[in-house]
N, C-alpha and C positions, 0 to 999 in steps of 0.2 A: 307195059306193066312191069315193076320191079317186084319181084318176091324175097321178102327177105328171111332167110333162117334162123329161126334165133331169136325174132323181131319185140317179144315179149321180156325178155330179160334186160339187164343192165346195157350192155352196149347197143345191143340190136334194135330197144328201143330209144334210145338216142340217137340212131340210124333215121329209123323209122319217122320220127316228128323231123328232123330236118329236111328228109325229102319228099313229105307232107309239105312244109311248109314254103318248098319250093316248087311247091304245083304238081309234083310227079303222083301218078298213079301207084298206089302203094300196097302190095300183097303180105301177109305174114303168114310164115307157115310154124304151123305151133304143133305141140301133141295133143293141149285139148283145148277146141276154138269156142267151148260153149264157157269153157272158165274164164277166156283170154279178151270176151265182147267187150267188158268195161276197161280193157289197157290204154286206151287214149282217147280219154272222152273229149268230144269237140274236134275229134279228127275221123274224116272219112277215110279208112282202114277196112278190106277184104279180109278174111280170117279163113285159111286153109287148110284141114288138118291132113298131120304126117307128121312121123317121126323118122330121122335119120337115121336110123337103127332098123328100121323096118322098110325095104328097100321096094316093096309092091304098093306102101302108101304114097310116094311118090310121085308116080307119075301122072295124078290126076291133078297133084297139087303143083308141079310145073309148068300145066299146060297155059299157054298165052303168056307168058314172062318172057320177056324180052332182054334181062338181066335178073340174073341171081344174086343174093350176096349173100355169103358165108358165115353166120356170126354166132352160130350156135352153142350152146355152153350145156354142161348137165347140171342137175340139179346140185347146189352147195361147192360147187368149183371150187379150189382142189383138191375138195376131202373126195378122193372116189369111193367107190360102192360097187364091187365086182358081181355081185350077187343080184343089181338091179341094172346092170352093163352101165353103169353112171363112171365109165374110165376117159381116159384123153384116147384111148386106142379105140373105146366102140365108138364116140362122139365125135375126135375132131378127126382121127385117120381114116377108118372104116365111114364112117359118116359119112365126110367129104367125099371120097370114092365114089358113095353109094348116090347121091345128088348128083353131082358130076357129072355118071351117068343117066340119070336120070333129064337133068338138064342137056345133055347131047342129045337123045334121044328127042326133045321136045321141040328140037331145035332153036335152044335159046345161045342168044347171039355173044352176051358181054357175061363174068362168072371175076365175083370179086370175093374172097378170102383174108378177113381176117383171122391172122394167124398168130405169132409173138416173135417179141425180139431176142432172138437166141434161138431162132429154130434152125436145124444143122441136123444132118444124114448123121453125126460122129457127135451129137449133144452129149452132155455128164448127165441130164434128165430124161428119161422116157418120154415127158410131156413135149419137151422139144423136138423131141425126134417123130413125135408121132405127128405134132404139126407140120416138120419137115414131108413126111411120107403126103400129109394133106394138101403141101403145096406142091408135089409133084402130078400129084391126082392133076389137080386144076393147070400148073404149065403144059402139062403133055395131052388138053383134053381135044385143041383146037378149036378151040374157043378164044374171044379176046379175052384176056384175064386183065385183071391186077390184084395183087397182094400184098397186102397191108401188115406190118410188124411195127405194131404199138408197145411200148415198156410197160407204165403201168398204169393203168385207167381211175381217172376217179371222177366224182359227181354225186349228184345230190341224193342217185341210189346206189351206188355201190356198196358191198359189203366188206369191204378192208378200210379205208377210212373212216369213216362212220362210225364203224365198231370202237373205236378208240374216242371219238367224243361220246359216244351213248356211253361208253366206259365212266368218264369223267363227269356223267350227271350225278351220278350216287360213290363215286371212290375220289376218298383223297391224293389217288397215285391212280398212273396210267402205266400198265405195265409193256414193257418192249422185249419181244422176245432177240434174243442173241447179240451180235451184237451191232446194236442200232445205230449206234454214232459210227459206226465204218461200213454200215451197207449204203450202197448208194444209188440214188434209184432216179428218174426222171419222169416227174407227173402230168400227164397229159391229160388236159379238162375232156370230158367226155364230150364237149361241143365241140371241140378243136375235131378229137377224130373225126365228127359225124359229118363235120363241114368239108373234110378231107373227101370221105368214103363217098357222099354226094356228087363232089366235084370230080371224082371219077368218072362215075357215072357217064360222063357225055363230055370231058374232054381227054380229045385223042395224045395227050401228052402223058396222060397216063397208061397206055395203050401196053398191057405185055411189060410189066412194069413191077418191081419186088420193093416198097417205098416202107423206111424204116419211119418212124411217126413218136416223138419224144416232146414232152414239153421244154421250156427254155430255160428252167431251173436245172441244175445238178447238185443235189441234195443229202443230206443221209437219210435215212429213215427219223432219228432222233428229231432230224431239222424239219423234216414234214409235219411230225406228229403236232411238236410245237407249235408251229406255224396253224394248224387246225384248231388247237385250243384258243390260241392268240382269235382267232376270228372268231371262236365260239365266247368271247373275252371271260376264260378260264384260266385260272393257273392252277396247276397240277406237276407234285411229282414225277418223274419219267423214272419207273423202277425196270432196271436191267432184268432181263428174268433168262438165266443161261439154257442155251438151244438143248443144251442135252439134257435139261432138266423138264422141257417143254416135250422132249421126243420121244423121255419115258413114260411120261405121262399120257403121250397123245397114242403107246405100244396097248396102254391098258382102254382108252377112251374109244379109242375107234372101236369097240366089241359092245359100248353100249348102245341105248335105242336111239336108232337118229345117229348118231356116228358122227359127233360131235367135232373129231379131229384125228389125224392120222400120223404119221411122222413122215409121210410124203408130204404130205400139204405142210409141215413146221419145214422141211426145205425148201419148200417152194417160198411162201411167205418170210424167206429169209434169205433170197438170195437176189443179187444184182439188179436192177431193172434199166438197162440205159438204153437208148435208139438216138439213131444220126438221123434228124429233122431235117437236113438241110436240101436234100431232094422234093419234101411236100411241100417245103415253099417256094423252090425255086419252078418245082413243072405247076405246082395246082396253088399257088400263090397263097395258100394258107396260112394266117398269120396266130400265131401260138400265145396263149394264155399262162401268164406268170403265175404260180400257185397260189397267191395271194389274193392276185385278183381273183383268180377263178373259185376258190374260196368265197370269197365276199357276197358271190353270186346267190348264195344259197344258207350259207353256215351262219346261225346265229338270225336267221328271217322266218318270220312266221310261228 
């Protein structure tokens, strides 16, 4: 049985339905499994409750997995929330740790970690480092690992592209914060990962393995956004909106209800996203989805 963490959200269930859909026995450990029954209807899916955060719900929720995977996110990622431990230090460092153990203890055999690209013991972000500390947890557990450092994820639910065509249904102008024509990012379909993270699963060439995971595009942000409306066949304004104008603003917003935005998260959503692919294709044979197409799959149907 594979358990996965995380398994209800953006990546984890893209996880989730791919290795469903390649026959595997498929666990999700959630915080609450009475809300999470209808997340994949027409897929036979276990529902386990636990929260990474809470390291004694655990171990009933590991028991019989035979791999873990790591994919756990807090609510509204990257606006954090110290008051509700919704940080990258309770969720992906402490978190990880606390699983980790939990999976050693259960004696689960394989422990896969999605983590990010850029994650570094000596990061300029907290979030990286604290992924960094998450993926020491998992190499040093003796467990087989592999871990996953994807740039920037997108698909038909994620919340950063999207945002910008739901933008474009009601505004003449899609606004870009900072600056968009020179960040550059690399987008990787949310199927690509999941086909990746599956094919880990059970081949040994990814065995103990640190696999950077990018799409085949290199991009700005400007040329992505574009490219999203082009398939939503929109045309729209692209208005610059300057980072330090978005970071005063997000000084005053994060204090309202719901904590709308922060000025961590206007760095985070502003900076670099690139990963070197060329390891997932060449151990796990994973062939990578052009923004366009992967686009096409979804934007502008139904």
């Amino acid at each position: 049985m594979i358990l996965v963490a995380g398994g209800t959200g953006f990546v984890g269930a893209g996880i989730v339905r791919e290795l469903a859909r390649r026959g595997k026995r498929v666990a999700v450990l959630t915080r609450d499994a009475v809300r999470a029954l209808d997340r994949f209807p027409g897929i036979e899916v276990e529902y386990r409750q636990g929260d990474v955060r809470d390291e004694a719900s655990l171990a009933a929720a590991v028991q019989g997995a035979e791999t873990v995977i790591g994919s756990q996110q807090f609510p509204q990622s990257p606006v954090e929330d110290r008051k509700r431990g919704h940080t990258f230090e309770e969720v992906d460092a402490r978190g990880t740790e606390k699983l980790v153990r939990a999976a050693q203890a259960a004696g689960v055999r394989r422990y896969v970690y999605l983590s990010g690209a850029g994650a570094a013991p000596d990061a300029a972000y907290h979030w990286f480092r604290a992924k960094w500390r998450a993926e020491a947890a998992v190499r040093e557990s003796g467990m087989t690992y592999v871990i996953f450092r994807p740039s920037w994820v997108y698909g038909p639910e994620d919340n950063a592209l999207n945002r910008f065509i739901a933008m474009s249904r009601f505004l003449p102008f899609v606004p870009l914060i900072g600056n968009a024509a020179g960040q550059r990012l690399q987008p990787v379909f949310i199927d690509d990962l999941a086909r990746a993270v599956a094919e880990a699963v059970d081949n040994p060439a990814a065995d103990n393995q640190t696999l950077e995971i990018g799409g085949p595009d290199v991009l700005t942000m400007k040329e992505v956004v574009r490219a999203a409306l082009q398939a939503a066949g929109r045309r729209r304004l692209l208005l610059p909106v300057p980072k330090s104008v978005m970071k005063a603003a997000a000084s005053l917003l994060q204090f309202m209800p719901g904590r709308p935005l922060t000025p961590d998260a206007v760095e985070f959503v502003t900076m670099d996203a690139l990963a070197d692919p060329s390891e997932v294709r060449r151990k796990l044979g994973v062939r990578l989805t052009a923004l366009r197409d992967g686009l096409g799959t979804y934007v502008g149907r139904g």
